[in-house]
C-alpha positions in Angstrom: -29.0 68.2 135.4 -32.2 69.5 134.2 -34.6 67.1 131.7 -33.7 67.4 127.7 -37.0 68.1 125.8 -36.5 69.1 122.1 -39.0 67.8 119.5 -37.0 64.9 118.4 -35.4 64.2 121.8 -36.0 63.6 125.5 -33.2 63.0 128.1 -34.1 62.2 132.2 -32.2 60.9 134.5 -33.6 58.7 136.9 -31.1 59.7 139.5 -31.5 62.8 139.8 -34.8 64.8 138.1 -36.8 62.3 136.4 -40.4 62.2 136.8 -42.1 59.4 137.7 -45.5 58.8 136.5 -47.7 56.6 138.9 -49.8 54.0 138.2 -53.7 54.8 137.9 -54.6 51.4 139.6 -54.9 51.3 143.5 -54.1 47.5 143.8 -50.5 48.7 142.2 -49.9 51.3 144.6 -46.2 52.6 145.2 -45.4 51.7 141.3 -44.7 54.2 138.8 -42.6 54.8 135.0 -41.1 56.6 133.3 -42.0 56.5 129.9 -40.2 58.4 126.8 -41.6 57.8 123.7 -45.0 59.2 123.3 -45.9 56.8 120.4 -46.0 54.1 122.1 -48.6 52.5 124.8 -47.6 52.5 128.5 -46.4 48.4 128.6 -45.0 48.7 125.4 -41.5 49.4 124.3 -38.5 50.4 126.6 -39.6 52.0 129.9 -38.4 52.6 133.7 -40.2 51.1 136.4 -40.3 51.3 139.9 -41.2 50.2 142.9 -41.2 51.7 146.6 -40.9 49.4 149.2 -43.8 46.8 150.2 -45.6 47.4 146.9 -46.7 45.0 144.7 -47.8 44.8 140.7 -50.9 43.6 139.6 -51.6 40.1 138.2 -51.2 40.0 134.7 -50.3 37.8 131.3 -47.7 39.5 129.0 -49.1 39.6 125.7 -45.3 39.3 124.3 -42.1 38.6 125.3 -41.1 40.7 128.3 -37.3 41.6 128.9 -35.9 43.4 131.8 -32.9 44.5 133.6 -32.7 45.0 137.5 -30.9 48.3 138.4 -31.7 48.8 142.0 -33.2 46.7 144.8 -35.0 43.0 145.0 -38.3 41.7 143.1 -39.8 38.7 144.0 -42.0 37.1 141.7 -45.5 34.6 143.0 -42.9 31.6 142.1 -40.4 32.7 145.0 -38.0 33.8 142.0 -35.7 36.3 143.3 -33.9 38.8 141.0 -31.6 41.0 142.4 -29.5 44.4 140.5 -27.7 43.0 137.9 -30.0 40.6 136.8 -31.1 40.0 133.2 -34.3 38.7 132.6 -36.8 37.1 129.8 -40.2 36.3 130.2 -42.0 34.3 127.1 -45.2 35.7 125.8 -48.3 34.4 127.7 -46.4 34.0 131.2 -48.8 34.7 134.2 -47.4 36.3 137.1 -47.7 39.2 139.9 -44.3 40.7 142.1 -43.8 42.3 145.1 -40.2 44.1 146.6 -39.8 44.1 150.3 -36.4 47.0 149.7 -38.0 48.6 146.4 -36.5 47.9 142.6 -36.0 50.0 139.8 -36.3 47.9 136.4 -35.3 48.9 132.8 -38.3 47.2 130.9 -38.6 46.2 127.3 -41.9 44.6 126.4 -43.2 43.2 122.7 -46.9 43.6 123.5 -49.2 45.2 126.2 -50.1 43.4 129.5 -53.7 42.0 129.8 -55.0 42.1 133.2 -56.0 38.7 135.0 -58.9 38.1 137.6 -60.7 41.2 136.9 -57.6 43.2 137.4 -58.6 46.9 135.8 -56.8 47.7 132.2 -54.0 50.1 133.9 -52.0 48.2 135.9 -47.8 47.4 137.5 
């Protein structure tokens, strides 16, 4: 199924076409979204992420509350948390935190507010 682009809609299927964009930052290498709604900042709003094996994100604080849903594949938060597919998450405003997957996740992602980088991470960042 090819991508729906009309004016007032977009349509991509993350299993078959979709295009993933990558993350500009080097330290969150092998991350990328998919990101519908032109509006709207990168870490803002609903958006797809993923992951490719052995890749990490970035520390960061969320400036809002951060919801997300695991579709595919393991993350592992700094804590030791574990989510796995299935897996419905909330974060509170102000958490602190960095992931890595060892098998590679996809994440549906809903987030209040943008990210704000921590130890002198760079503004673009997983």
């Amino acid at each position: 199924m090819k991508p729906i682009v009309r004016e007032d809609r977009k349509v991509a299927n993350i299993r078959d076409d979709a295009a993933f964009t990558p993350y500009e930052n080097p330290a969150a290498r092998g991350t990328s979204y998919i990101k519908l709604n032109p509006e709207t900042r990168r870490d803002v709003g609903f958006y797809i992420y993923r992951m490719e094996p052995g890749s990490r994100s970035t520390p960061h604080r969320h400036g809002g509350a951060e919801e997300f849903v695991m579709i595919e594949g393991e993350l592992i938060d700094n804590d030791g948390t574990v989510y796995r597919p299935g897996d419905v998450v909330w974060l509170a405003g102000g958490t602190e935190h960095t992931s890595h997957t060892e098998t590679g996740c996809l994440i549906a992602v809903y987030a209040e507010r943008g990210e704000e980088p921590l130890a002198d991470e760079g503004p673009d960042h997983g």
